[in-house]
N, C-alpha and C positions, 0 to 999 in steps of 0.2 A: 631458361638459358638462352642467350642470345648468341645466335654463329654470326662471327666477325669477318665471315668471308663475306663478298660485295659481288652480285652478277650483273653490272652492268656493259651493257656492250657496244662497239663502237660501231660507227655508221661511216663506213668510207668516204661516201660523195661530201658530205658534210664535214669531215677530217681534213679533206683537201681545200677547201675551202677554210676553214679554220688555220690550215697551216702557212697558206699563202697570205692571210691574213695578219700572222705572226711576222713572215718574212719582212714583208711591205711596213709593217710599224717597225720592225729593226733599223732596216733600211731610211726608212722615212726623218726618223727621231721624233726626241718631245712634239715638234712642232706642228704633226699631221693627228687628227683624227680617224682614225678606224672603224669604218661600220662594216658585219659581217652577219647577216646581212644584211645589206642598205636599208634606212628610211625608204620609203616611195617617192620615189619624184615624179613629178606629173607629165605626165607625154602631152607634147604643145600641138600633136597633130589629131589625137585624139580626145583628151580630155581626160585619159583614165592614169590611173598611178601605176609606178614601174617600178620595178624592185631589182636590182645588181647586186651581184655576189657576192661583190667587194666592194666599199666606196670609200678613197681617201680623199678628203678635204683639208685646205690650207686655209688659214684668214688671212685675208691682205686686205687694213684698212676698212672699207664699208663695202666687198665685198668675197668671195668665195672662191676659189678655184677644186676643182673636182676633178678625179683620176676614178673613173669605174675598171672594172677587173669584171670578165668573167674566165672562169674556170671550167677545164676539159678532160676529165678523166675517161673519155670514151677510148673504146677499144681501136679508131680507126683515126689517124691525123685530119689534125684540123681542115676543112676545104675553104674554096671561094664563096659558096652561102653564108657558110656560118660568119665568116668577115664581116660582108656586105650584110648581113642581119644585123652583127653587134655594132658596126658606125652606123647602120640606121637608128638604132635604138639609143646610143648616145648621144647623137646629133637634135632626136627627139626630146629626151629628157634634158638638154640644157649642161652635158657632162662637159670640160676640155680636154679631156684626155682619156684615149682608149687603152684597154692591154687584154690581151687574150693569152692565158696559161695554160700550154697542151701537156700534159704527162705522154702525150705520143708523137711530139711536132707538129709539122704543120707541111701541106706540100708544097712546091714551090710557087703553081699558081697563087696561091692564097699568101704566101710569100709576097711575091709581086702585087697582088690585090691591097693587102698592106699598108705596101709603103705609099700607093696611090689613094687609099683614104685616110693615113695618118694613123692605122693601129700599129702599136709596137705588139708583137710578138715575144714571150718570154716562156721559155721549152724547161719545164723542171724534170731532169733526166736521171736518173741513177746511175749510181758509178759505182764499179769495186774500189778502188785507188783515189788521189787525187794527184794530181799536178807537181805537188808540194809534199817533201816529205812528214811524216807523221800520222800516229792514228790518233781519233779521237774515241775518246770510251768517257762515259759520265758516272762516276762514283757518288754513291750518297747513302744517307744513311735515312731508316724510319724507322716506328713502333709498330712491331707487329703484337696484336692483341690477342692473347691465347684464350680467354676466359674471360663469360660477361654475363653477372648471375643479378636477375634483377629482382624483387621484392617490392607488390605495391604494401604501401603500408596508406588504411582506411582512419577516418576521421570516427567513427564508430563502426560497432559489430565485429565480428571475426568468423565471416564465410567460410566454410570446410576447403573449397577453392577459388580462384581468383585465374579465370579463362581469357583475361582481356580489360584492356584500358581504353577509355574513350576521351576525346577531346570535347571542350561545349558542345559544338554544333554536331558530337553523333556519331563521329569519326572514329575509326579504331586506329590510335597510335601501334602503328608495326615495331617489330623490333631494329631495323634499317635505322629508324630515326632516333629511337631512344639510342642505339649507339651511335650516331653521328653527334648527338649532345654531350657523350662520354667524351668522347673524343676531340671535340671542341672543346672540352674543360679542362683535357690533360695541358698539362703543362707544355709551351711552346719553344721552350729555350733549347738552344743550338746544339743537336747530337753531334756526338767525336766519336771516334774508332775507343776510346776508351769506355763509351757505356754501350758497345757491342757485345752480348749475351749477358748483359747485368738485367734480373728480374725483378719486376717494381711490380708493389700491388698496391693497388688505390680503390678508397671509397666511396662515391658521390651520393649527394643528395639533390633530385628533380624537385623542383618545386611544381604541382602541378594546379594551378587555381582553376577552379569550376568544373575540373574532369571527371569523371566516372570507372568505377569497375565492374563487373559485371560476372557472376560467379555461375557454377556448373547448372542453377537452375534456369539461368538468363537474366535473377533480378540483378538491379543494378543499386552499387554502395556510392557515397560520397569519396571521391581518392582525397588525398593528404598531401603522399609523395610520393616518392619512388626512391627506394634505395640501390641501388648500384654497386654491385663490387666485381673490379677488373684484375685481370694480370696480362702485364704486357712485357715486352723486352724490348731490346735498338738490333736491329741488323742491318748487317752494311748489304748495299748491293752495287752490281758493279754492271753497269747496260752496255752491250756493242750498240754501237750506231748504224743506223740506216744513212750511206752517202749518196749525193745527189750534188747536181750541177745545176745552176740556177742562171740559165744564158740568155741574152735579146738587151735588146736596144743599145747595144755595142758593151755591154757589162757584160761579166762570171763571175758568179758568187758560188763558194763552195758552200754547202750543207750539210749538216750532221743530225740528224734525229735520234732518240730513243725516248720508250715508254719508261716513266715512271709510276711507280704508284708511293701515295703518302695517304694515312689514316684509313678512310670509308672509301676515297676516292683514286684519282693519278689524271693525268695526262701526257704530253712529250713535249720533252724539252729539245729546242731550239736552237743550235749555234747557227752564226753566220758569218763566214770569215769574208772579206773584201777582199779585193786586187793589190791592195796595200799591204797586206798581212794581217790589219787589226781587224779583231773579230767582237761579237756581239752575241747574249746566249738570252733567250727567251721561253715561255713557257705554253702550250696549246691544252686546255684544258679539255676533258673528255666529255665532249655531247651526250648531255642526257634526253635530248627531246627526240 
């Protein structure tokens, strides 16, 4: 039997980075590339390669324009070092444009320090309210998987048990995986509030070439497949949002977050409203490294 529950777990510093990353391609459009984190680029006063948190790039013609970000989730506002370090550090690597994102501000010196080396400062701050009336909440709908009963079925023999599947090179297939191929098989068409608590049960076949099984005494059989039988349902859920103000370089952007989860997996999903009113919703998926 396979538990269709998922312990994966999230990594802050690396969340924030990822979200900011999201922000900026909203923001950005089609037109910019998104690295999170950067290729290396090579420091002209050292020789060695440098790696930024963030790096967005334009093409223009035959050559590059480059916007690096890094990001500040420290307990204490930004200062005049950390400035003076990061327009060192761009000016080194060849970037045109700085930004430094504090989730705690920044002081005023470093303020000043700033605008005399050309960083924009960008303070992504949490808000209860916004500005503007309205809340934001994210409704959506997914398959929760009640039941995941799986059956290797052997090319010969009939082992009294069967303790474990292995891939060629020796590997034991976990049950994590065998259901994330269930689950990439289910059906992907568009849940409604109308298949909320309707139970479906489905059967799969793995095709497993060249794997192994491996029974109570450790020999190991030739596998076949793998049978598979699930039951699943649709349930609606409904996320409050996490709001934030998104300020610097003479913009505010309102923000809305919340966690989803879909299938094996989730991440958070992204709104971003402009000064205009029109808004833009994107997805930040969950760091598994």
């Amino acid at each position: 039997m396979v538990n269709p529950t998922n312990g994966r777990s999230h990594k802050p510093g690396k969340q924030l980075k990822r979200l900011i990353a999201a922000l900026e391609s909203l923001l950005a459009g089609s037109g910019a590339s998104i690295e999170a984190p950067s290729r290396r680029l090579l420091d002209r006063d050292t020789g060695e390669p440098r790696e930024h948190d963030v790096l967005i790039s334009w093409d223009h013609g035959h050559h590059q324009i480059l916007t690096a970000i890094e990001c500040r989730d420290r307990s204490r506002p930004v200062g005049v070092p950390d400035v003076e370090a990061f327009a060192d550090k761009c000016a080194s690597t060849g970037v045109h444009s700085a930004v430094i994102v504090s989730a705690t501000g920044f002081r005023r010196t470093a303020e000043r320090k700033a605008k005399s080396r050309a960083v924009t400062l960008m303070h992504l701050k949490k808000v209860h309210e916004y500005d503007w009336k309205g809340e934001v909440r994210f409704v959506g709908y997914t398959r929760q998987f009640n039941m995941m009963y799986c059956r290797p079925v052997l090319l010969h023999g009939s082992p009294r048990a069967i303790v474990g599947v292995y891939n060629p090179s020796g590997r034991r297939i976990t049950d994590d995986e065998i259901m994330q191929v269930v689950m990439d098989g289910v059906s992907h068409a568009e849940l409604k509030q109308k298949d909320v608590g309707v139970v479906w049960k489905a059967s799969f076949t793995i095709v497993t070439p060249d794997c192994g099984a491996r029974d109570l005494s450790g020999k190991m059989w030739t596998l076949s497949h793998i049978v598979v039988e699930t039951e699943f349902t649709t349930i609606r859920t409904e996320s409050p949002s996490t709001k934030y103000e998104y300020i610097g370089g003479g913009m505010r952007y309102s923000v809305a977050t919340a966690d989803v989860t879909s299938g094996a997996g989730g991440g958070k999903i992204v709104m971003v409203r402009k000064e205009d009113g029109s808004a833009t919703v994107g997805c930040v998926p969950i760091d598994e490294n």
